[in-house]
C-alpha positions in Angstrom: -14.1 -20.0 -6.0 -14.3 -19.4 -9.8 -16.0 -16.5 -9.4 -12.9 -14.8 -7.3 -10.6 -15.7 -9.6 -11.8 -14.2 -12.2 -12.7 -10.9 -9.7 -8.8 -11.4 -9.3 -8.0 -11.5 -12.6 -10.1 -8.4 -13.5 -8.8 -6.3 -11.0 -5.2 -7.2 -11.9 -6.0 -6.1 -15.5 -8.0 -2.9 -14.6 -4.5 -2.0 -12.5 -2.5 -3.1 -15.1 -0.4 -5.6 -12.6 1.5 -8.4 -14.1 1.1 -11.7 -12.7 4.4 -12.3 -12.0 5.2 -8.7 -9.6 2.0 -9.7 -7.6 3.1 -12.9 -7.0 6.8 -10.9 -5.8 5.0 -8.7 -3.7 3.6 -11.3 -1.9 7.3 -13.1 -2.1 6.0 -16.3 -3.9 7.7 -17.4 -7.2 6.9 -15.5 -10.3 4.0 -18.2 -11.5 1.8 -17.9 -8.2 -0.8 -15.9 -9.2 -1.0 -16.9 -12.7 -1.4 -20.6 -11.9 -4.0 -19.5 -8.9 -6.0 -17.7 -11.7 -5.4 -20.0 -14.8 -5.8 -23.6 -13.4 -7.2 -22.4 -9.7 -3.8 -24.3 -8.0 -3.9 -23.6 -4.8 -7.8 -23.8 -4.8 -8.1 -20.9 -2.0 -5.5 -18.0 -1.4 -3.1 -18.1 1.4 -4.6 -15.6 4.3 -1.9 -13.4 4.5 -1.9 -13.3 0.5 -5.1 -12.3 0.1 -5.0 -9.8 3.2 -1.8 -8.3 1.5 -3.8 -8.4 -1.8 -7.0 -6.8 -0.6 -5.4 -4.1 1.0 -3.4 -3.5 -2.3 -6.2 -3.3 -4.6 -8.4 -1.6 -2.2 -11.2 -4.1 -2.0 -12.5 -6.1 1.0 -11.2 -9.3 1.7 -14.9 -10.9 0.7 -14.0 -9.9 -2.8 -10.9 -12.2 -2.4 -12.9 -15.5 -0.8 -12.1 -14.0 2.6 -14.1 -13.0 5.6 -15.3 -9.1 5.5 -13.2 -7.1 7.8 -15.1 -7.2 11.4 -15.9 -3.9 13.7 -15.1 -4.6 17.4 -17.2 -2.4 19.7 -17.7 -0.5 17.5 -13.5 0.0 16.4 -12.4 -0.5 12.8 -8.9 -2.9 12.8 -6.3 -1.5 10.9 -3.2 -4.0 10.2 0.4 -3.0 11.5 2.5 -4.3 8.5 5.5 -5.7 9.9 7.8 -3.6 7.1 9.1 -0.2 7.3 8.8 2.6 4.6 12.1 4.6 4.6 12.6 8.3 4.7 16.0 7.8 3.7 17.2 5.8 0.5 14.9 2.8 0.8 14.0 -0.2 3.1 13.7 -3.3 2.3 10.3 -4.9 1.9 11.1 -8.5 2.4 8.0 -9.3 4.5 5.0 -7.3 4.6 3.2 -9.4 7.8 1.0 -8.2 9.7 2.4 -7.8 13.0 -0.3 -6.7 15.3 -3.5 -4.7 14.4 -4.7 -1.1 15.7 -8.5 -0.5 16.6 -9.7 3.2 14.9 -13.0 4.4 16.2 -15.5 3.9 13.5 -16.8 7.2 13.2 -13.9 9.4 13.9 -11.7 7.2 10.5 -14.9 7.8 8.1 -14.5 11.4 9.1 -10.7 10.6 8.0 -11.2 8.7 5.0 -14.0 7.2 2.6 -12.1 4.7 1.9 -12.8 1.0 2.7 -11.0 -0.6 6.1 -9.5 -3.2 3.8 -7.0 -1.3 1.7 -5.5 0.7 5.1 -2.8 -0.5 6.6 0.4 1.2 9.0 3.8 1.1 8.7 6.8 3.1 10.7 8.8 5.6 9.2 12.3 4.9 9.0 15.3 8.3 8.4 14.8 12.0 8.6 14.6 12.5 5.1 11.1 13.4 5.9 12.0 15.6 8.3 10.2 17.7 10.1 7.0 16.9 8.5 7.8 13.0 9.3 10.4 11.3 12.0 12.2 8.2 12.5 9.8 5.8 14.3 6.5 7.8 13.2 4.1 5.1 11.9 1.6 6.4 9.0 -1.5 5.4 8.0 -1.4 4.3 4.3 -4.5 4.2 1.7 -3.7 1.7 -0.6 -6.4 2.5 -2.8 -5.2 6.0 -3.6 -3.1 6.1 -6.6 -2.8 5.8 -10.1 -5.9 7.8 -11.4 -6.0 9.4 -8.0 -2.5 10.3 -7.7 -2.4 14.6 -6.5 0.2 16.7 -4.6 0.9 14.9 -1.4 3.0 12.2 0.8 2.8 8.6 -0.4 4.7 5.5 0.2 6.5 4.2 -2.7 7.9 1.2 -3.8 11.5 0.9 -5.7 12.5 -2.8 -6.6 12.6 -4.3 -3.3 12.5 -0.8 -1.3 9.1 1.2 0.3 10.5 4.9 0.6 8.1 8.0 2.3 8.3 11.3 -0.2 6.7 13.8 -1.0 4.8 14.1 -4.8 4.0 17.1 -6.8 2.4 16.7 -10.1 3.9 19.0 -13.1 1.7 20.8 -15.4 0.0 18.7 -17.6 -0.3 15.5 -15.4 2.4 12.7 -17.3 5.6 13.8 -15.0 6.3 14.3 -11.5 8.7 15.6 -8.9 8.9 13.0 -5.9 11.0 15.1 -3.6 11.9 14.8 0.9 10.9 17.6 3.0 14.8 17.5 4.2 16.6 19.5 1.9 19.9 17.3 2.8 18.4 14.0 0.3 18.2 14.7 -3.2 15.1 15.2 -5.6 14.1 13.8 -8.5 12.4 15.9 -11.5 10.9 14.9 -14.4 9.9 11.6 -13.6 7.3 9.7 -15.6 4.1 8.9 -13.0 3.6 5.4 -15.2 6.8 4.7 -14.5 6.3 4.8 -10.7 4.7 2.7 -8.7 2.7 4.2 -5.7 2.1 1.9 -3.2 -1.0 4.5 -1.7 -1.4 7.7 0.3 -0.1 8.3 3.7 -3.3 10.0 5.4 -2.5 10.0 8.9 0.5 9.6 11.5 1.3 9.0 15.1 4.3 10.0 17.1 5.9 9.2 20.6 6.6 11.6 22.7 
């Protein structure tokens, strides 16, 4: 178990993620992590912990000391995260469960995405400030390993103290600032923001809708 705590630790580092907000996200007290790292207390990670982690960093659970994501007849599982990401001014991410899990056809997702099963997840859409690219009660599928370095022109879910908001980002010239704007021009926009200063929870790449 030493070996994925120091896996942990390295990734942490390489993402420049405090001990103390990982442990927040996950909605433990501050010295969670940093006591699961430093002294290996608890001696294996919670399931939903390291779920929530592995789908954060974009690594498979395995990485974590956790089972590799299975394929059913041949479908991929994504998790439903019991939270919703607001298209409005913010939602609050108090629990970030997996509620229920939704089966992608193997082929047709890696003709979506490269990206590994273990850092996808879905959450529903909550406002119109989206609107009309994204509704209330849309649920989109979120890469969690495309930010940071990654970061381009595009929708992404956000997170804002204890909020997940839906917008839309456009990088500015010369890559340090961006405009995180909603496709309704009713909600406000915000220029000039410093991308190191935001945190981007990961890419929305897909959605589905009710009729």
């Amino acid at each position: 178990m030493e070996h994925v705590r120091e896996e942990l630790d390295r990734l942490l580092r390489k993402g420049n993620y405090g001990y103390a907000a990982i442990s927040r996200m996950l909605g433990r007290n501050p010295s969670y992590i940093q006591q699961f790292i430093k002294r290996g207390s608890p001696r294996t990670l919670d399931s939903e912990d390291r779920r929530i982690l592995a789908s954060f960093l974009g690594v498979d659970e395995q990485v974590l000391g956790g089972p590799a994501n299975t394929e059913v007849d041949g479908l991929i599982e994504i998790p439903v995260l019991d939270v919703e990401a607001s298209a409005g001014f913010g939602a609050i991410a108090s629990s970030e469960n997996a509620q229920t899990r939704f089966g992608f056809d193997e082929r047709w997702l890696r003709g979506l995405t490269s990206a590994k099963s273990a850092s996808l997840s879905i959450v529903r859409v909550a406002g119109d400030s989206m609107e009309p690219t994204l509704s209330d009660g849309d649920e989109v599928l979120v890469d969690a390993s495309d930010h940071a370095s990654r970061l381009r022109d595009g929708i992404y879910v956000l997170r804002a103290d204890d909020a997940l908001v839906v917008k839309r980002i456009a990088i500015k010239p010369g890559g340090r600032q961006i405009t995180i704007a909603s496709d309704n021009p009713a909600y406000p926009t915000w220029n000039d923001m410093e991308r190191a200063e935001v945190h981007i929870v990961g890419r929305v790449i897909w959605f589905g809708r009710s009729l």
